[in-house]
FIPA-106515 format. One record per residue: residue in one letter; x, y, z negated of N, C-alpha, C, CB in turn. Coordinates in steps of 0.1 Angstrom, whole numbers, plus 5000, padded with zeros to 4 digits. Atoms other than C-alpha are relative to their C-alpha. Glycine has a CB too. Example, Ala and Ser with C-alpha at 12.3 -4.5 7.8 and 13.67 -1.06 7.14 Angstrom:
A500949885000512349554922500950125000499050004988S499149895000513749894929499250114992500450055014
END
This chain:
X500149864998631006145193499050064991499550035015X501449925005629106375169499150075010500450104990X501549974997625706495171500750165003498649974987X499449794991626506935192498649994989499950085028X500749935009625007155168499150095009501050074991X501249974993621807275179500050225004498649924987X499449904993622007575200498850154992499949965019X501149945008620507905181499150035004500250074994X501149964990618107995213498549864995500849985021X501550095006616107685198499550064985500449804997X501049965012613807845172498849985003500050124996X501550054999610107675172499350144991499749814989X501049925011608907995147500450135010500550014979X499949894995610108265169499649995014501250034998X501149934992607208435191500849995011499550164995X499049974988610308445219500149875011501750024994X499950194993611008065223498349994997501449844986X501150055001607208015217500150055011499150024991X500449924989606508235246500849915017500650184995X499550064988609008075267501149884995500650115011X499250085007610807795253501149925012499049894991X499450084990612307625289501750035000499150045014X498750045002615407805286501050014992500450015007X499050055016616807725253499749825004498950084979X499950104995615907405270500949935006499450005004X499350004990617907435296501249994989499850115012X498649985007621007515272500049894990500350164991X499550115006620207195249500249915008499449954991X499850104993620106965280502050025004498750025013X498650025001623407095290501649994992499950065005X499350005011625007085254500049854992499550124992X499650185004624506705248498149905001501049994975X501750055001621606445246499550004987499849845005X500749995011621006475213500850114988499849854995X499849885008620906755186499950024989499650075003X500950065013620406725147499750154999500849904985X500549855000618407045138499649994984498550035011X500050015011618607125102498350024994501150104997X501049925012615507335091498749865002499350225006X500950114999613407025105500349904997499549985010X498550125003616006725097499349915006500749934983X500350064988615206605133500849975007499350055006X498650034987617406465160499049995010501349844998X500949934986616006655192500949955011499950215001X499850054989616206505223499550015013499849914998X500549924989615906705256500549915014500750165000X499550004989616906505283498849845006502149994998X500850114995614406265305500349885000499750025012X499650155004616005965307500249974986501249955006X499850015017616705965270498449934993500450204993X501149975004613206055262498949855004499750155008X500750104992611305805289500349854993500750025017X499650135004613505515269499750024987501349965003X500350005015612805575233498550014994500950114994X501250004998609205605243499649855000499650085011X500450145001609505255245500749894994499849975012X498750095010612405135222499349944990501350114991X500650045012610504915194501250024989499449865001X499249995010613505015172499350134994501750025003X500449895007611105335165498950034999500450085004X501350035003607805365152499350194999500149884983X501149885003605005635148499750034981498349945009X499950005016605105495112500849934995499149954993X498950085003607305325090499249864991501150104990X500350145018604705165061499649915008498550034983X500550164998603804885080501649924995499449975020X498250084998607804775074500350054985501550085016X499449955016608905005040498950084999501650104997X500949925005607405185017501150155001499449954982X499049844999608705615011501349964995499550134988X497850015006611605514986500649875010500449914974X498650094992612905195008500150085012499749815007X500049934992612605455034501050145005499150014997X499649915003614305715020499150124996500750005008X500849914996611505955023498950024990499749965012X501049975007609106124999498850005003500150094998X501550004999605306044993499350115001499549944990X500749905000603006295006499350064991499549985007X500949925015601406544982498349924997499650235004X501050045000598606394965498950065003500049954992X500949914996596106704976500049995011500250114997X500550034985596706575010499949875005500950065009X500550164997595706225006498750025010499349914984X501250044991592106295027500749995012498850095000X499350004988594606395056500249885006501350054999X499150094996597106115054498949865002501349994990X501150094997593805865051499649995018498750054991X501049964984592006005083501449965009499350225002X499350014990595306035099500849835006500950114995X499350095000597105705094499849885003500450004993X501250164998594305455101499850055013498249964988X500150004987594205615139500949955005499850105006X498850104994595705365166501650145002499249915021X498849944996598705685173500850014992500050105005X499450015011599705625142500649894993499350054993X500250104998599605285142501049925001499450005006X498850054999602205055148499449815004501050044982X500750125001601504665161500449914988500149935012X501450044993599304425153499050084998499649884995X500949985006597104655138499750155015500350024981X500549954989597404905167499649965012500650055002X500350114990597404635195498150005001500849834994X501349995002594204555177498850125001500049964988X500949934999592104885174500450075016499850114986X499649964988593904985209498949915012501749975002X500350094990592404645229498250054994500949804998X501549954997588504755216499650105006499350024991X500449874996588905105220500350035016500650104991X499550014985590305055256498649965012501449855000X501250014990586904895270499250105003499149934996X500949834999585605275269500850055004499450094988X499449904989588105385291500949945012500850104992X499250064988589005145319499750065010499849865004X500549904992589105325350498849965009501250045009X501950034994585605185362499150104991499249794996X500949965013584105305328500050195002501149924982X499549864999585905635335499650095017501749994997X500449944984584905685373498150014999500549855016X501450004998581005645361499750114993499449894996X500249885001581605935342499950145008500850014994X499749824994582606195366498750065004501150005017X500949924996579106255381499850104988498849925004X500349895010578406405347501250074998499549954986X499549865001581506605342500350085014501549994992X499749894991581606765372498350045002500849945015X500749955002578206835369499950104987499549915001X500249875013578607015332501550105010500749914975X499649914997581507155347500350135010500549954999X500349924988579707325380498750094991499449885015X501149885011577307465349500350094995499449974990X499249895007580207605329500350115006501149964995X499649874989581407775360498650085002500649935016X501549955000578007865368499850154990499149874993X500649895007577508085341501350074997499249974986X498949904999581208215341499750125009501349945004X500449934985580008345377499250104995499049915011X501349895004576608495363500550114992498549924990X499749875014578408695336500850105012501549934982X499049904991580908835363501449964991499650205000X498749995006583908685341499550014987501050115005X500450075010584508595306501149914994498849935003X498750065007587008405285500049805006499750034978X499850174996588308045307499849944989501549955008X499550125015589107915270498749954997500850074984X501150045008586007935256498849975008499650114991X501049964993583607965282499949835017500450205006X499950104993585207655303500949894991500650055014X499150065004588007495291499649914991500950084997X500150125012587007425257498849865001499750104985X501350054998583007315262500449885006499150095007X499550134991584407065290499949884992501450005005X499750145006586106785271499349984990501349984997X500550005008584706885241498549884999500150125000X501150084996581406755254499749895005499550045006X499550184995582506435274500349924989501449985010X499950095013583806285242499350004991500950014994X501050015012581106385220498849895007499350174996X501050084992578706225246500949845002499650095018X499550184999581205875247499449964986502149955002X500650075012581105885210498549974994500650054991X501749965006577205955203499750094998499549974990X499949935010577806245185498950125008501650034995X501049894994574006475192500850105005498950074990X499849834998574406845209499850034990499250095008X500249845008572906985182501049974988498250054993X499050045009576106825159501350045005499949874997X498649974992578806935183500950164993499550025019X499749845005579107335167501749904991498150114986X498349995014581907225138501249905008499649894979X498950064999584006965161501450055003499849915008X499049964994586207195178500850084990499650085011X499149895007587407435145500649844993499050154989X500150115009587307055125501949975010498149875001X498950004991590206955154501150115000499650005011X498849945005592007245153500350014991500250105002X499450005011592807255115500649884999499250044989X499150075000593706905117501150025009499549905001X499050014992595806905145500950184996499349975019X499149925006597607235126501149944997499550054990X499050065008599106975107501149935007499449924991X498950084985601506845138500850145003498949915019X498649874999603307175137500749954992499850164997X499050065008606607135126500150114981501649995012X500249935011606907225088498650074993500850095004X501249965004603407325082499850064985499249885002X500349975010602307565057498849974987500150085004X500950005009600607525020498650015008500250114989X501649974993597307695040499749905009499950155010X500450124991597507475068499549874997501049965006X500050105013597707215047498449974993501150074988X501449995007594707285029499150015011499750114990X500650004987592807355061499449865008501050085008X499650164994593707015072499449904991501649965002X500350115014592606835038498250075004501050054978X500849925001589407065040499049925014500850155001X500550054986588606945078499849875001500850045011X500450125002589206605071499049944994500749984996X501050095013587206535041498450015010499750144979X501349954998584006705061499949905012499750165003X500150054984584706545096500149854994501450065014X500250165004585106185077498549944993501249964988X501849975005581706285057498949945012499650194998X501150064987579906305091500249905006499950075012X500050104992581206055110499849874992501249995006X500750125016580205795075499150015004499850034981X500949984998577205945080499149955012500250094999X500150084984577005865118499849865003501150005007X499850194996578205495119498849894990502049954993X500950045003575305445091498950035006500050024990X500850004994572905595116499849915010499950085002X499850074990574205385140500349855002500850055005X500250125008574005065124499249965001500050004989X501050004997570905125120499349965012499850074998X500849974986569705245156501349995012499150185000X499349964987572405155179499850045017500649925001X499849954985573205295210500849985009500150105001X499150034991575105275244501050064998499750015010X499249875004577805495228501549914995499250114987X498950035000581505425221500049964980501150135009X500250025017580605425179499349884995499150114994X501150185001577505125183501649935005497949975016X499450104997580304965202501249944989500450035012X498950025012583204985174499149894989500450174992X500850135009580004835150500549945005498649964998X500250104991579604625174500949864995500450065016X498250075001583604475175499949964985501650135003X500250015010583104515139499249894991499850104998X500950135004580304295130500149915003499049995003X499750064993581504085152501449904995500150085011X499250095001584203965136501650035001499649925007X498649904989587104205153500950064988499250185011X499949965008587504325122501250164997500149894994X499849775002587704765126499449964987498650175012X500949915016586904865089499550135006501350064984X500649874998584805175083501350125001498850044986X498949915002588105395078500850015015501049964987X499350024991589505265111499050075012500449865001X501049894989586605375131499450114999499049965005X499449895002586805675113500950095007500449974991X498649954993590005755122499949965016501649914993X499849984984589705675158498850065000500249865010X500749894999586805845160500550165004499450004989X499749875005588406175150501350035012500650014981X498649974992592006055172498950055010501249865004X500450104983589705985204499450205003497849795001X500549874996588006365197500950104998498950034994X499049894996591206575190500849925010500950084987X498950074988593306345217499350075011500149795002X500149994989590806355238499450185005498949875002X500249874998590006735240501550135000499050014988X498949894999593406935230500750025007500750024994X499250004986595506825255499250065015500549855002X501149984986592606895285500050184999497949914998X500649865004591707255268501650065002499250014980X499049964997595307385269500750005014500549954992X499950064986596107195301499450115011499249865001X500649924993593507395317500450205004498849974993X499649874997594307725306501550064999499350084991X498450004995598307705305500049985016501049854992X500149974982597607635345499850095006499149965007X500849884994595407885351501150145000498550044990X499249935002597808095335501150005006500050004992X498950044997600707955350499450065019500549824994X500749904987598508035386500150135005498750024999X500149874999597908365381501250045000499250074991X498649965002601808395377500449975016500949914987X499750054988602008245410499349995012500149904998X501449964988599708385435499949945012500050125006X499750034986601508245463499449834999502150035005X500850215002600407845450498450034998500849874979X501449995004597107975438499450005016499650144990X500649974983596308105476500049845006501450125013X499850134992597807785489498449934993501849904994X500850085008595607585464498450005003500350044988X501549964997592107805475499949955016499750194996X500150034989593307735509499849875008500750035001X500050164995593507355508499949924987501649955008X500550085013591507165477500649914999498749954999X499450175001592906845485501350004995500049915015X499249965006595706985468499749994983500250115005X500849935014593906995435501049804992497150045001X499650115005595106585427501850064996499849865012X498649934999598906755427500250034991500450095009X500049895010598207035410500249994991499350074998X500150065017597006865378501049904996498749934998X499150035004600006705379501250114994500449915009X499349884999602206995384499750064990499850095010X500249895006600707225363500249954986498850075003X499950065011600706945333501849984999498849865000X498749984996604706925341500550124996500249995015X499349895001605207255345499550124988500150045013X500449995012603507365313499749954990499450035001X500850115002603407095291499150014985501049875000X500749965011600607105262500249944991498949995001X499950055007602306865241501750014999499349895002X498749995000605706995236501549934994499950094995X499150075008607306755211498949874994500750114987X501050135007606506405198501349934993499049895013X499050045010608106265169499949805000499650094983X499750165003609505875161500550024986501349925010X499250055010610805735130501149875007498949964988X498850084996613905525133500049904990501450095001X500950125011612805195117501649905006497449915007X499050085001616405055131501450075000499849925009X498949914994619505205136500850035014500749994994X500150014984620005365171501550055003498850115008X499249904993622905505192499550115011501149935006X499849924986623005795215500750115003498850045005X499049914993625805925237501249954992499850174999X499449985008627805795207499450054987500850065004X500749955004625405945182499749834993499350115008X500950095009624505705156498850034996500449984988X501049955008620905795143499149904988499250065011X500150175008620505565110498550014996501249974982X501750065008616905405096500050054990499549854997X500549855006614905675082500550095007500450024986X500249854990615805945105498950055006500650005011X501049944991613306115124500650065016499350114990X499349994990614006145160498650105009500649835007X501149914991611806465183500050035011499750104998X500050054987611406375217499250135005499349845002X500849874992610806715236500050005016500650144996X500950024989608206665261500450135017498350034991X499849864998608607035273501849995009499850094982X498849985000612207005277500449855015500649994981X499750114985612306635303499550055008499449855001X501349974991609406765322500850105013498450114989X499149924994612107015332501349964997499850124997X498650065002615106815330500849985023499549794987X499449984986616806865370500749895006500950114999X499950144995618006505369499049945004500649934993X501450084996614606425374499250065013498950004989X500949904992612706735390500750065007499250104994X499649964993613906865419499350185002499949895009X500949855003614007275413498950004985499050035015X501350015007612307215383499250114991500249914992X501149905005611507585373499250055009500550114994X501050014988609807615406498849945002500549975010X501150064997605907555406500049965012498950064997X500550054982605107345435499149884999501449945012X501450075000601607215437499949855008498850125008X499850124987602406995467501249894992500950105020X498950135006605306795441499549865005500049994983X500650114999604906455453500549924990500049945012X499450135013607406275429499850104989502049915001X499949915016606606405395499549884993499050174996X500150145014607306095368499650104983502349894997X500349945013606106395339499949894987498650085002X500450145012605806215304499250084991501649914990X500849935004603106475295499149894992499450095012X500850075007600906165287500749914991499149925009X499450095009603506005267500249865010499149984985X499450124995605105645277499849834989501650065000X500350075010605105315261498749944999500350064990X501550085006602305125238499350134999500049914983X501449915002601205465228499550115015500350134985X500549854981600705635267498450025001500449915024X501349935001597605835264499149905008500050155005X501650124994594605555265499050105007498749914983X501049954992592605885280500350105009499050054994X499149964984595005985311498949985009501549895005X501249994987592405885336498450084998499549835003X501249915000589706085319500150164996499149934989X499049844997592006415314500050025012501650014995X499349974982592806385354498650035003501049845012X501450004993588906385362499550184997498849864990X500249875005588206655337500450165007500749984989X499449864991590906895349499849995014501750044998X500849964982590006825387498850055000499749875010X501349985001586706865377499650154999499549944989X499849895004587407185364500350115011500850004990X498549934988590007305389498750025012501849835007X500949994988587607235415498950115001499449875003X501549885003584307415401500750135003499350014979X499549865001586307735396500450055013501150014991X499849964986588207735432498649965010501249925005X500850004992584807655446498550094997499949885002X500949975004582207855428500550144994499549904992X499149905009584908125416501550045010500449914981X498749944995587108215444500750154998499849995012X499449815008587808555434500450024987498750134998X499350025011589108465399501150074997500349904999X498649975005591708685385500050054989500850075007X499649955017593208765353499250144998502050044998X500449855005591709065336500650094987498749984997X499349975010594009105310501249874995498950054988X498650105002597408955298499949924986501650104999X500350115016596808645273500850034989500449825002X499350035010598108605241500549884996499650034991X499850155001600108305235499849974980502049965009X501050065012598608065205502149994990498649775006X498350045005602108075178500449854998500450064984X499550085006602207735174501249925015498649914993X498650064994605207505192499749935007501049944993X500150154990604207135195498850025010499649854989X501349994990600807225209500050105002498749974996X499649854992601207505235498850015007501350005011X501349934993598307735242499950124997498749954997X500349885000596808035244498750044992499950045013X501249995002594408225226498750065005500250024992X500850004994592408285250500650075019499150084990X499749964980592308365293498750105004500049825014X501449994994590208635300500250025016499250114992X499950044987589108625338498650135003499649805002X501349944994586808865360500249955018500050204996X499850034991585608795394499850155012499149895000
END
């Protein structure tokens, strides 16, 4: 059976489907399991079971060069003006591919077993009963900036080492990289992303020679640590995970938060429920990561040659697993354009599946309860004060800002 030609309601650049992309969703789920999409030369894949299995198919990789180079590949070498990128980017474990991901995965994992991660919470629900705090005192104020972002932002700077008074540049340094995961990405972006790299690999050089020096209880002495040891992280590797651990561990939480909130205020009748009964709040942050998801698409390479439905898809393809699109797939979710906080079965694949399933899932769930909670307890009178603007990009779905009065 050929690949159904991709339906024209799917456009990633148009402000329409950005805004609401679920049902051009709906119309590729019901038009086949898989879709080749020209302007990206992707083969899109909307349907949950599909998705859930190729998350864990070793016929498909995050990369290819551990196996071919570009030409046995088929596939053109990235521009040489964006070598600092592809450096920073390709030496983090998500990029990775085993043994070499196995390897920087099994050190970097002792900093986030769920013991390691439960001794955190006193402190984020402490920063996050402060952030609220001063949302309160103002009378309202922008969730993004004023909660959302600060949060994670600050938990991962505090695992890795990285001072307060060094934290100002991580959050713009993250968003210009993570620009570059939109699909197609422009010249500017591009440069933005080369630009952010070079400086954020600068400091963190910088860092791991301070910390050489003077180590500390921090997730960076410990990489030395593994390193010296014999484990053998290079300086580029704990680099690059450095950089994954602080846009991983922050973009998804920051969006999460205010795609909810937002998704709340749309829904007054769950929000009430929600102020009415906290112990609802474990649910929610499922739900709301489900029913908004912040990671809309995640790409494979096809390192074998696959079928699906009948669908050949040959080595060297690129295959785009939309997150967005299972999360709300109706063979799974019962009603699934219906928020419902109380969901008890929700298998979402928001954190991804597989070798690469988000190593900081148990410290995102703390976070946004953390959050969730401060605000319904310190901020019950919360409501919108004006209608957001949604952020244009696709794979990573947010807003540019929530503002809130009480």
């Amino acid at each position: 059976m050929a690949a159904l030609e991709t339906p024209q309601a799917f456009d990633p650049w148009d402000p329409a489907f950005v805004a609401d992309p679920y049902p051009a969703y709906e119309e590729l789920r019901a038009r086949g399991r898989v879709h080749y999409y020209e302007p990206t030369n992707q083969w899109l894949v909307p349907h949950h079971a599909d998705v859930s299995a190729l998350l864990r198919d070793r016929r498909l990789g995050r990369t290819y060069q551990h196996r071919f180079t570009h030409e046995d590949f088929g596939r053109t070498a990235p521009p040489a003006e964006h070598e600092p990128f592809h450096v920073l980017n390709d030496h983090g474990m998500l990029d990775l591919e085993p043994p070499d991901h196995t390897r920087i995965r099994r050190l970097v994992s002792k900093a986030f077993t769920p013991r390691t991660v439960e001794q955190l919470k006193p402190y984020v629900d402490r920063l996050a009963g402060e952030l609220v705090a001063g949302l309160v005192e103002a009378g309202g104020g922008d969730l993004l900036t004023d909660v959302a972002e600060p949060l994670p932002v600050a938990v991962i700077a505090e695992m890795l080492g990285i001072p307060e008074s060094d934290r100002a540049p991580l959050r713009p340094w993250s968003a210009d990289i993570c620009g570059m995961y939109e699909l197609n990405p422009s010249q500017e972006t591009a440069a933005k992303a080369v630009r952010a790299s070079v400086e954020f690999t600068e400091y963190l050089r910088e860092l791991i020679e301070v910390r050489r020096k003077e180590p500390g209880d921090d997730l960076v002495s410990g990489l030395i640590a593994a390193y010296d040891e014999g484990d053998r992280l290079s300086e580029q590797e704990m680099i690059s995970t450095c950089v994954l651990l602080l846009n991983a561990g922050h973009e998804a939480t920051v969006n999460s938060t205010v795609n909810g909130w937002w998704a709340l205020f749309r829904h007054p009748e769950q929000l009430a429920a929600l102020r009415a009964d906290h112990s609802l709040i474990p649910t929610a942050v499922e739900e709301l990561m489900r029913y908004d998801t912040p990671l809309q698409l995640f790409e494979r390479w096809v390192l074998d040659e696959i079928e699906i439905d009948g669908t050949t898809i040959p080595r060297g393809a690129e295959i785009a697993m939309l997150f967005g699109s299972a999360n709300h797939d109706p063979a799974v979710f019962d009603t699934p354009e219906k928020l419902d906080l109380a969901r008890a079965d929700n298998p979402h694949i928001s954190f991804s599946a597989g070798i690469h399933y988000c190593i900081g899932a148990p410290l995102a769930r703390i976070e946004l309860a953390s959050s969730m909670n401060a605000l319904l307890t310190h901020a019950p009178t919360l409501t919108l004060s004006e209608e957001p603007t949604r952020k244009p990009n696709f794979v990573i779905r947010g807003l540019e800002g929530l503002r809130v009065t009480l």
